[in-house]
matplotlib code that plots the C-alpha trace (Angstrom):
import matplotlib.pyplot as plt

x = [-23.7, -23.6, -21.3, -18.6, -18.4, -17.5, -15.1, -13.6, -13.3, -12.2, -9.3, -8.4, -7.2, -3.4, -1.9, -5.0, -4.4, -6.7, -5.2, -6.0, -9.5, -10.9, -9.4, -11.4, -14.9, -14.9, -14.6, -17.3, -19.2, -18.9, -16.3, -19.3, -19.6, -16.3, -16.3, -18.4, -15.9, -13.8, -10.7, -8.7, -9.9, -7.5, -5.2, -1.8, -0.1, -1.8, -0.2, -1.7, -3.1, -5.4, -7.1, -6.8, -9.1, -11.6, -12.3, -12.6, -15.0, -17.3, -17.6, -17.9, -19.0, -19.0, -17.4, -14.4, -11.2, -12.3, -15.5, -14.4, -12.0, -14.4, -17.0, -13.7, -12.7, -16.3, -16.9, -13.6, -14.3, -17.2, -16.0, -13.2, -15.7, -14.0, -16.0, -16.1, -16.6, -17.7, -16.8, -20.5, -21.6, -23.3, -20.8, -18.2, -15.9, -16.8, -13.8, -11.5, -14.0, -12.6, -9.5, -8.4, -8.9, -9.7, -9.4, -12.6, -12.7, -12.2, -11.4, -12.3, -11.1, -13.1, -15.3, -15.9, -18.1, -14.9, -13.9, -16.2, -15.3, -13.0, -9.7, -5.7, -3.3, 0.0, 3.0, 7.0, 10.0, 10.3, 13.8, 12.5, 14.3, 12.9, 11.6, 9.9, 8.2, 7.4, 5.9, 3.8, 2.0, 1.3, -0.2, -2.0, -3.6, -4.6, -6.6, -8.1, -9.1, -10.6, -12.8, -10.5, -10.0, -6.0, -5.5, -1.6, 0.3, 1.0, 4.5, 7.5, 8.2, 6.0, 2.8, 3.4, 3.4, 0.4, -1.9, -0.4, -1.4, -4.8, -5.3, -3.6, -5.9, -9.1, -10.0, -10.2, -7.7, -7.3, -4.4, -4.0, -1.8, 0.0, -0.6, -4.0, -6.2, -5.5, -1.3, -0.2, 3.1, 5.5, 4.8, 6.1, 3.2, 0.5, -0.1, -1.3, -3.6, -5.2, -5.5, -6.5, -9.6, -10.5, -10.9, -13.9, -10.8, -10.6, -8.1, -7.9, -6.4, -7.6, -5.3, -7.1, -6.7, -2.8, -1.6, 2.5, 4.6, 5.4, 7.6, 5.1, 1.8, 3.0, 2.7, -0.9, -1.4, -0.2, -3.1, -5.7, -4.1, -4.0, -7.0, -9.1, -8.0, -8.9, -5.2, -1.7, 0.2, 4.3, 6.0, 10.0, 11.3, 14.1, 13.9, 13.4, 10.8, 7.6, 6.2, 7.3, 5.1, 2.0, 2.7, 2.6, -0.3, -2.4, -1.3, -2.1, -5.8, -6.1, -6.3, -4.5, -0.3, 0.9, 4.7, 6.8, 9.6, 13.3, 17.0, 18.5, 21.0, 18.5, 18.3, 14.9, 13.8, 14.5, 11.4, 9.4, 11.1, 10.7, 6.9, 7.0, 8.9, 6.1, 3.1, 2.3, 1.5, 4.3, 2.8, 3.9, 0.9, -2.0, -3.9, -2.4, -3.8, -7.5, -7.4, -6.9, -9.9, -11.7, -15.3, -14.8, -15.8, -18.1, -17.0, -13.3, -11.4, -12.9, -13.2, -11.2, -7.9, -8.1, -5.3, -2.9, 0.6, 1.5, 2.5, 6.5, 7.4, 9.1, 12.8, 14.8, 18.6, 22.2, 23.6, 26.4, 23.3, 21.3, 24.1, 24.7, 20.7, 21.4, 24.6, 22.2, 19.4, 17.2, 20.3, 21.9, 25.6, 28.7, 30.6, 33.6, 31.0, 29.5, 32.3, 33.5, 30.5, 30.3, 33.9, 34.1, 36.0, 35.0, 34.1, 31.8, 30.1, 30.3, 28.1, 26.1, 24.7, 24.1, 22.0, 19.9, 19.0, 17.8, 16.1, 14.6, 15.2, 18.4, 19.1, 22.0, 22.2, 25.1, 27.9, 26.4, 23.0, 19.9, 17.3, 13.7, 10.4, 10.3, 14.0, 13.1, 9.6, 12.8, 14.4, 11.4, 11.2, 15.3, 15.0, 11.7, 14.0]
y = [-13.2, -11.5, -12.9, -9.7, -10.1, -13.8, -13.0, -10.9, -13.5, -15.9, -14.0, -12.7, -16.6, -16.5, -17.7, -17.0, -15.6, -15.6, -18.8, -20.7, -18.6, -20.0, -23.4, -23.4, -21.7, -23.7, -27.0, -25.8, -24.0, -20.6, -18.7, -19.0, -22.4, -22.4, -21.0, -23.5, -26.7, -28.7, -26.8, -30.0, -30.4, -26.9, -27.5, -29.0, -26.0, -23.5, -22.3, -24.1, -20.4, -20.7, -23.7, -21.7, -18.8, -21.0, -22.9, -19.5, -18.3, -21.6, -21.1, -17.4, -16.3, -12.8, -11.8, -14.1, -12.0, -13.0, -11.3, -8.5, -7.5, -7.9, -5.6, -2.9, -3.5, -2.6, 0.1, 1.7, 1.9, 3.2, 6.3, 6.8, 6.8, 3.8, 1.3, -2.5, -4.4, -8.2, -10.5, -11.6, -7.9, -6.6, -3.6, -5.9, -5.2, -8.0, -8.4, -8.4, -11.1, -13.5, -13.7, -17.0, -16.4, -12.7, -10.6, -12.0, -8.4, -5.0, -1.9, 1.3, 5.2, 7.6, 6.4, 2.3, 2.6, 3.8, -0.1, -1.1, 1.3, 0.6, 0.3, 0.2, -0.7, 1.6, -0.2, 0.1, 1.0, 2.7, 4.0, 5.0, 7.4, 10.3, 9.4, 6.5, 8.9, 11.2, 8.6, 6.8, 9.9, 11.3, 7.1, 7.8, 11.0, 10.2, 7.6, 8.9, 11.7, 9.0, 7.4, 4.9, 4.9, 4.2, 1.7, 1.7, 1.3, 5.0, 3.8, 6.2, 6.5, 4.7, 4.7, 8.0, 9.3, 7.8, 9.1, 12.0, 11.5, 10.4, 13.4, 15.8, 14.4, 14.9, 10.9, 8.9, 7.1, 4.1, 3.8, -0.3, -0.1, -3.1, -1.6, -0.6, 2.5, 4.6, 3.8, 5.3, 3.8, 5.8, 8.7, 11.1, 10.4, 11.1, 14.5, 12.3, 10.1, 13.1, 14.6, 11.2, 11.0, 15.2, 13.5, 10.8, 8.3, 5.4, 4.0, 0.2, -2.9, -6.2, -5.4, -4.3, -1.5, -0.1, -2.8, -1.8, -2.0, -5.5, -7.1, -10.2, -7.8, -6.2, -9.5, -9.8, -5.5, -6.7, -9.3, -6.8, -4.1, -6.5, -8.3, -4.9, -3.7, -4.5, -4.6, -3.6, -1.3, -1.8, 1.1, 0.7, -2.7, -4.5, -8.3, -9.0, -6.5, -6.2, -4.3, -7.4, -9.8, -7.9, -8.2, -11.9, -11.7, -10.2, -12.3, -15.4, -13.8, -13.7, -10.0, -7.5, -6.9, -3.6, -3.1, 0.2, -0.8, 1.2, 1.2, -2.2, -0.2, 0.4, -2.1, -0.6, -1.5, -5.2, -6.1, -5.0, -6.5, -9.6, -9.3, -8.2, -11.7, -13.7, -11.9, -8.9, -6.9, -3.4, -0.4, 3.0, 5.1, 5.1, 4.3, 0.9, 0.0, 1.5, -0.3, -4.0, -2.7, -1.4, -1.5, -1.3, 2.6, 2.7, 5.5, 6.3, 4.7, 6.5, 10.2, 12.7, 13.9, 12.0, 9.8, 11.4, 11.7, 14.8, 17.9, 17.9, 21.1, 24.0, 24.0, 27.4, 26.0, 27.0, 24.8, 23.3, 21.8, 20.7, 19.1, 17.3, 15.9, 15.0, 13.0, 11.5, 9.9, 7.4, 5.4, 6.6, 7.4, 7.9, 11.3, 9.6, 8.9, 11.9, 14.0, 11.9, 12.0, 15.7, 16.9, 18.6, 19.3, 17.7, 21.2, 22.6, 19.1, 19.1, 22.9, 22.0, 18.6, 20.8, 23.5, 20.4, 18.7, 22.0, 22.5, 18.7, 17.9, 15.6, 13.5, 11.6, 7.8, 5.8, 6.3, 8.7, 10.6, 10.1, 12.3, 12.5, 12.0, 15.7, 15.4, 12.7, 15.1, 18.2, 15.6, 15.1, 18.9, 19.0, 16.9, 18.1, 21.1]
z = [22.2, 19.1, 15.9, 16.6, 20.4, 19.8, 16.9, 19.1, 22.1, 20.1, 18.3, 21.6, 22.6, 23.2, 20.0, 17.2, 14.2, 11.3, 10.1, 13.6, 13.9, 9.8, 11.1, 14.0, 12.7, 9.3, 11.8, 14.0, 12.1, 14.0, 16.1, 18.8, 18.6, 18.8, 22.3, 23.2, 22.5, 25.2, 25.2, 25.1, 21.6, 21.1, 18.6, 20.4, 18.9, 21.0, 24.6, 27.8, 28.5, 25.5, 27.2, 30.7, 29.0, 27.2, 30.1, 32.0, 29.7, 29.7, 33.1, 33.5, 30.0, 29.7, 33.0, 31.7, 30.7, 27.3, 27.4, 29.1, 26.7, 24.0, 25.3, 26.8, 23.1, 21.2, 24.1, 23.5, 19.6, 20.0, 22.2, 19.7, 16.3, 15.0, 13.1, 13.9, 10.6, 10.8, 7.9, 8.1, 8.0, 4.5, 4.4, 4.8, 1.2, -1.5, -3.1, 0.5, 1.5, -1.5, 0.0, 1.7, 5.6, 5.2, 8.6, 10.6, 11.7, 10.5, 12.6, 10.8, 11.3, 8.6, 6.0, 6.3, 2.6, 0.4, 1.2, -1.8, -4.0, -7.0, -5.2, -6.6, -4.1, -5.1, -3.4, -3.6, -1.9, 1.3, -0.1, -2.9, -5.9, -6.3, -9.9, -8.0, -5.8, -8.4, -10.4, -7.7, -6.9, -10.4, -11.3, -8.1, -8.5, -12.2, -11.2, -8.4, -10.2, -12.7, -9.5, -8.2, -4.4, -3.8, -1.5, 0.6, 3.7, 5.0, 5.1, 4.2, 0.3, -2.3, 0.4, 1.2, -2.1, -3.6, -0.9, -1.4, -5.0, -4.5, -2.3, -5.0, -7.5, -5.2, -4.5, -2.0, -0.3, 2.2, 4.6, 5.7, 9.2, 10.6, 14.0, 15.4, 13.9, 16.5, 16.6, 13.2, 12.0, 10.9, 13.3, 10.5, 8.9, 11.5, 9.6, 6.1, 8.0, 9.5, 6.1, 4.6, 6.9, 6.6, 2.5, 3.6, 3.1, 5.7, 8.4, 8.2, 10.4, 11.9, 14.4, 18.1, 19.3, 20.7, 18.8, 18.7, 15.1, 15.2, 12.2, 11.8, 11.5, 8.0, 5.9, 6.9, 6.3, 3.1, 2.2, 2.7, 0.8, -2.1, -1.0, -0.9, -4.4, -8.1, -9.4, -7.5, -8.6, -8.0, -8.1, -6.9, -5.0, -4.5, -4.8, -1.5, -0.6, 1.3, -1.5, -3.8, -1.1, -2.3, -5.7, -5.2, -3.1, -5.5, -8.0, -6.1, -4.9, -8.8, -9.1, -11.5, -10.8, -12.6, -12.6, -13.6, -15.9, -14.5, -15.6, -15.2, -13.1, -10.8, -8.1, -6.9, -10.4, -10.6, -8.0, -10.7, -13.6, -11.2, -11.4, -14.5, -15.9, -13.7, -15.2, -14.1, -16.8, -18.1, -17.7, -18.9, -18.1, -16.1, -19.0, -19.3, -16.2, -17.2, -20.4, -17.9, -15.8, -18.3, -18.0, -14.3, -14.2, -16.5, -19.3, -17.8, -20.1, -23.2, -21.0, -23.5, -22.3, -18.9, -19.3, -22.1, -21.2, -19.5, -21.9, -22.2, -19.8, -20.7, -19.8, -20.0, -18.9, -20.1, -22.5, -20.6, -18.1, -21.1, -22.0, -18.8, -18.4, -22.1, -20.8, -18.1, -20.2, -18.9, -17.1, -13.7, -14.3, -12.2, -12.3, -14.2, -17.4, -17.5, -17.5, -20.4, -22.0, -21.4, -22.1, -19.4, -15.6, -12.9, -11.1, -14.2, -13.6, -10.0, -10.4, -13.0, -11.1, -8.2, -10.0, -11.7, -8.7, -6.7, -9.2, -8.9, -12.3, -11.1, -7.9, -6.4, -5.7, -4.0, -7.2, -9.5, -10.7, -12.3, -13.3, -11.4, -12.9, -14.0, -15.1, -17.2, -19.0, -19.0, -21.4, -23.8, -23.7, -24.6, -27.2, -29.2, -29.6]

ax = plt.figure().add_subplot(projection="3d")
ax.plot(x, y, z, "-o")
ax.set_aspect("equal")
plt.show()
């Protein structure tokens, strides 16, 4: 039997997880050997069926239900073109095999070489402002333009919008589920992971196949999305966040934690003041984070133009809206300040919101407004007047 086949019996034991499976093969010496070991020398806190199987497959071997799923499992993936990736395997990504316990086995849709590319994992809110969004996939498309592959968790919001971004800036992109390859979670976005994999991107768990949306698989999605990548990128969170568990993830796998600075009215924003206060490093463009990886990609950091700050847009409003994004600034504010600040009815303020935020320069959170990512270049324009 090869080392994947028994990887895969062995993880299919009722109750292993990676933790369980490294405790067993650095003991052992092997997840085959392994296999091979009384199965009253299981660990206590394993299920009875655990020992049930093992013994079953000492006796039977491959025609065991533990070998039989393993071979169902690599025949299935093979039907479906989806790549098996063994942590003893040379394509195996270097840096993801630093982690502690990294996932003994990878299952791959698309392109299993952009895994050792140069990766940043983009990460934030699934509620996310639309300034948050805006600003996850303009990062994101910058420096996948640059050459760095941008590493998420296809979920709603922040994931969403930095593939999105990578793919707007023509790069590669790698979607880490916390279901199996072939189960995409959230079904809205089924239509991004197909266009993620028609741009030689990559489908990633170490979850088998059909595996269902379970709460406890996104904590361990969330290892490898750090694990994989050079530095994390944190976009929008609240305190309590899975977005703020990668952060700390990354930081404790000793790699690079970038954090967007927000309004301290913002309570999407105080995740990354959070990380911010416990060392990850402020960042303001994307060429903050080049200058930390520098040398990384060779010549990026010092390729004219690439990273300058976007030109300030043209804005062509009426003054009484000029003067209400004016009003706004950087801070959200409640309909009771700005019409004090503006001097103005309520109804003239009412109309004027609305126009800005059809426009997408304005958007409305819970008790007032705020303006969006190209709201907040309209204001650079407004005030280099």
């Amino acid at each position: 039997m090869d080392a994947l086949t028994a990887s895969l019996s062995l993880l299919r034991l009722e109750g292993i997880g990676p933790s369980s499976y490294w405790q067993l093969v650095e003991r052992f010496g092997s997840a085959l050997a392994a296999l091979q070991l009384p199965p009253e020398q299981l660990s206590r806190k394993l299920p009875d069926r655990a020992r049930a199987q093992l013994a079953e497959y000492q006796r039977l071997e491959m025609d065991s239900e533990l070998g039989q799923w393993a071979l169902a499992e690599r025949q299935r993936c093979a039907e479906e073109c989806i790549y098996l990736v063994h942590r003893d395997d040379e394509n195996y990504p270097a840096l993801l095999k630093e982690i502690s316990r990294p996932p003994p086995v990878l299952y791959v849709r698309g392109n299993p070489n952009v895994l050792s590319l140069p990766q940043v994992a983009v990460v934030g809110a699934r509620r996310s402002s639309r300034a948050g969004l805006d600003n996850a996939q303009a990062f994101s498309a910058d420096l996948a333009a640059a050459g760095f592959a941008i590493t998420s968790g296809l979920a709603l919001g922040v994931d969403a919008a930095a593939h999105a971004g990578a793919l707007q800036g023509e790069g590669r992109t790698i979607a880490v589920l916390g279901t199996g390859v072939n189960r995409v979670y959230p079904r809205r976005n089924a239509a991004l992971a197909e266009q993620i994999l028609a741009a030689d991107g990559a489908i990633v768990s170490e979850m088998p196949l059909g595996t269902a949306p379970e709460a406890g698989n996104f904590p361990r999605r969330n290892r490898i999305i750090s694990g994989l990548s050079l530095g994390t990128l944190l976009v929008e969170a609240a305190v309590r966040s899975g977005s703020l568990i990668t952060a700390r993830l990354a930081l404790e796998q000793n790699r690079e934690v970038f954090a967007i600075p927000g309004s301290i009215h913002n309570p999407m924003a105080r995740g990354c003041h959070h990380m911010i206060k416990h060392g990850a490093h402020l960042v303001e463009t994307s060429a903050d984070i080049v200058q930390h990886l520098g040398g990384l990609l060779s010549g990026m950091a010092t390729q004219p133009g690439l990273f300058e700050p976007a030109p300030a847009i043209s804005v062509s409003l009426p003054s009484e809206q000029r003067d209400v994004m004016r009003a706004l600034g950087t801070d959200p504010r409640s309909i009771e300040q700005l019409a004090r600040d503006t001097d103005g009815d309520t109804g003239a303020l009412m109309a004027c919101l609305l126009h800005l935020e059809l426009e997408g320069l304005v958007e409305q959170l819970p008790g007032g407004y705020q303006l969006t990512g190209s709201g907040s270049k309209a204001l650079l324009a407004l005030a280099e007047d």
